[in-house]
C-alpha positions as CSV (number, residue, x, y, z in Angstrom):
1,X,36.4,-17.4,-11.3
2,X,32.8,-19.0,-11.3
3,X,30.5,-17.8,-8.4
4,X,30.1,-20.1,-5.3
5,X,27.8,-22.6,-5.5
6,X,24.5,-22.4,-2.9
7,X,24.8,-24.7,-0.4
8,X,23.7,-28.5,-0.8
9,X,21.6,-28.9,2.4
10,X,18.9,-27.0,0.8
11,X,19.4,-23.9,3.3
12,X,19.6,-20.2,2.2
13,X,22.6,-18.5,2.7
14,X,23.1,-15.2,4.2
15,X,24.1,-12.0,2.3
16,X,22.8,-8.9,1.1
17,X,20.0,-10.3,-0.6
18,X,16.1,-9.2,0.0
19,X,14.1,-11.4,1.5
20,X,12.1,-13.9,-0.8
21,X,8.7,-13.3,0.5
22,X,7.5,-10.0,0.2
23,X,6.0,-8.4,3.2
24,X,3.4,-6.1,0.9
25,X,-0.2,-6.7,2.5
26,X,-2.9,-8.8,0.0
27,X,-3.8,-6.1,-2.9
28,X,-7.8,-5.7,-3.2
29,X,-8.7,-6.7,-6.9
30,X,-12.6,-6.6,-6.9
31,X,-14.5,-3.9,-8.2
32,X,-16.7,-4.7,-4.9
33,X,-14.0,-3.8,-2.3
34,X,-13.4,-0.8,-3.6
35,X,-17.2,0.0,-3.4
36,X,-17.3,-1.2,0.1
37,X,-14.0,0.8,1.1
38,X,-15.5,4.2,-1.2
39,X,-18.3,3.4,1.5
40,X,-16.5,3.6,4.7
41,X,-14.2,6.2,6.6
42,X,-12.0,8.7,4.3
43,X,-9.0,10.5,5.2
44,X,-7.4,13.4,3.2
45,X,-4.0,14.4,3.4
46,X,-1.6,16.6,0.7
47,X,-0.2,13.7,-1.0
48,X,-3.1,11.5,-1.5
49,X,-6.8,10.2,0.0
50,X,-7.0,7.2,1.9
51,X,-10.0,5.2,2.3
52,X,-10.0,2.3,5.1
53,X,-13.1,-0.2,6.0
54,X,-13.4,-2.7,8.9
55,X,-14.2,-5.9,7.5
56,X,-16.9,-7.5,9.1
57,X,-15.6,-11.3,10.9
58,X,-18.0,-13.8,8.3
59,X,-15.5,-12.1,5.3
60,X,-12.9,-15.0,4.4
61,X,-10.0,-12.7,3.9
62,X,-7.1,-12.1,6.5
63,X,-4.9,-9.6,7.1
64,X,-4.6,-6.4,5.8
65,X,-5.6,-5.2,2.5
66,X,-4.7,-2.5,0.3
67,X,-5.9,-1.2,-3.2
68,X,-4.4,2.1,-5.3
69,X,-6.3,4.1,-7.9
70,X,-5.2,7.1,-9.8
71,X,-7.9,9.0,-12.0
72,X,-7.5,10.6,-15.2
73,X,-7.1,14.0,-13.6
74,X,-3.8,12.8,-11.8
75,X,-2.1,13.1,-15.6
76,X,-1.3,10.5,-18.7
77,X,-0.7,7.2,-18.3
78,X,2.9,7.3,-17.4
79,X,2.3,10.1,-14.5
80,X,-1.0,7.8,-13.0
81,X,1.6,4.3,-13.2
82,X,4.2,6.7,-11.7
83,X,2.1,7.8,-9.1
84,X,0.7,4.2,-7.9
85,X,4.3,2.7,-7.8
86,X,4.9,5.1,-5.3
87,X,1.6,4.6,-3.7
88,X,2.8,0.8,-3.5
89,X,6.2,1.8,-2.2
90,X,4.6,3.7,0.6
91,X,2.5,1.4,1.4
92,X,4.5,-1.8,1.7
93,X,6.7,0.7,4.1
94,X,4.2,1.9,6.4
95,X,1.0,-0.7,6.4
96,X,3.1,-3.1,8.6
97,X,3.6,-1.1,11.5
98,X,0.5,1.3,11.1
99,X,-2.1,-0.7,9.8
100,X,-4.4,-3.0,11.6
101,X,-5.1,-6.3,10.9
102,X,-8.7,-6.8,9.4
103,X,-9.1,-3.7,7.5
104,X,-9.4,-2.5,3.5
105,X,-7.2,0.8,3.1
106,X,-7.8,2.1,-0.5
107,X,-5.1,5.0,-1.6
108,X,-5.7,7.6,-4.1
109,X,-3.5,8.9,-6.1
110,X,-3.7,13.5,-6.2
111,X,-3.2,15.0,-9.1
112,X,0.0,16.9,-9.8
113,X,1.1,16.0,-6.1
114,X,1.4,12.3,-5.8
115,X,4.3,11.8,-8.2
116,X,6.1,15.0,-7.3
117,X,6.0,15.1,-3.7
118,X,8.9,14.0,-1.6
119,X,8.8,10.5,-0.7
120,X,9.4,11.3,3.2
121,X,6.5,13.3,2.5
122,X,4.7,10.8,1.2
123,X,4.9,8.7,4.2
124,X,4.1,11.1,6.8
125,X,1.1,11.4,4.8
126,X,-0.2,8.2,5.0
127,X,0.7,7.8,8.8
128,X,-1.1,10.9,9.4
129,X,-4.4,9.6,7.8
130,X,-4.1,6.2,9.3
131,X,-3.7,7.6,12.7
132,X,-6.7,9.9,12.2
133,X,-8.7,7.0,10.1
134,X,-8.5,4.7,13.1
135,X,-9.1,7.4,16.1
136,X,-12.9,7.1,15.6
């Protein structure tokens, strides 16, 4: 039996699909943002360091924006990509609702602790440090 066919009108239909458009803030790519966010406010928790900056209103970008580094020290290659994945993960999950709008967060990876720490974990550390971050 061939699957059913999408409708003709051009409109979506409903399921158990993910949505299409991911709702992951803009990712900082520039060298310079970094700088500027290594600048600003930090926040240390067990499961990794966050780094926020309030952009100034003359900078063109919107939104939130988020950036993810893991050094050397957090291990080899396939422990630092391990540990930014879930970096991303917990970030697409928790910058929605607990970040604010016109700010640069940066999250660094820990070593050793980042890619072995429960993921619940995880996110109650970044909550934590984005509570604290935007208290002063």
């Amino acid at each position: 039996m061939a699957p059913p066919e999408a409708p003709m009108d051009g409109t979506a239909r409903q399921g158990n699909n993910p949505p299409a458009v991911s709702v992951c803030p803009e990712v900082l790519e520039k060298r310079a943002d970094f700088l500027l966010a290594a600048r600003a406010r930090r926040q240390g928790t067990k499961g990794m360091m966050v780094q926020a900056r309030k952009r100034s209103p003359d900078e063109p970008a919107r939104g939130t924006r988020v950036g993810f580094t893991c050094s050397k020290k957090v291990g080899n290659a396939v422990a630092r990509n391990r540990a930014k994945r879930r970096l991303r993960e917990v970030a697409r999950l928790i910058l929605p609702e607990y970040g604010q709008a016109g700010w640069d967060y940066v999250l660094i990876g820990r070593a050793e602790v980042t890619a072995t720490r429960p993921f619940p974990d995880l996110q109650g550390d970044l909550i934590y440090a984005l509570k604290k971050l935007h208290q002063t």
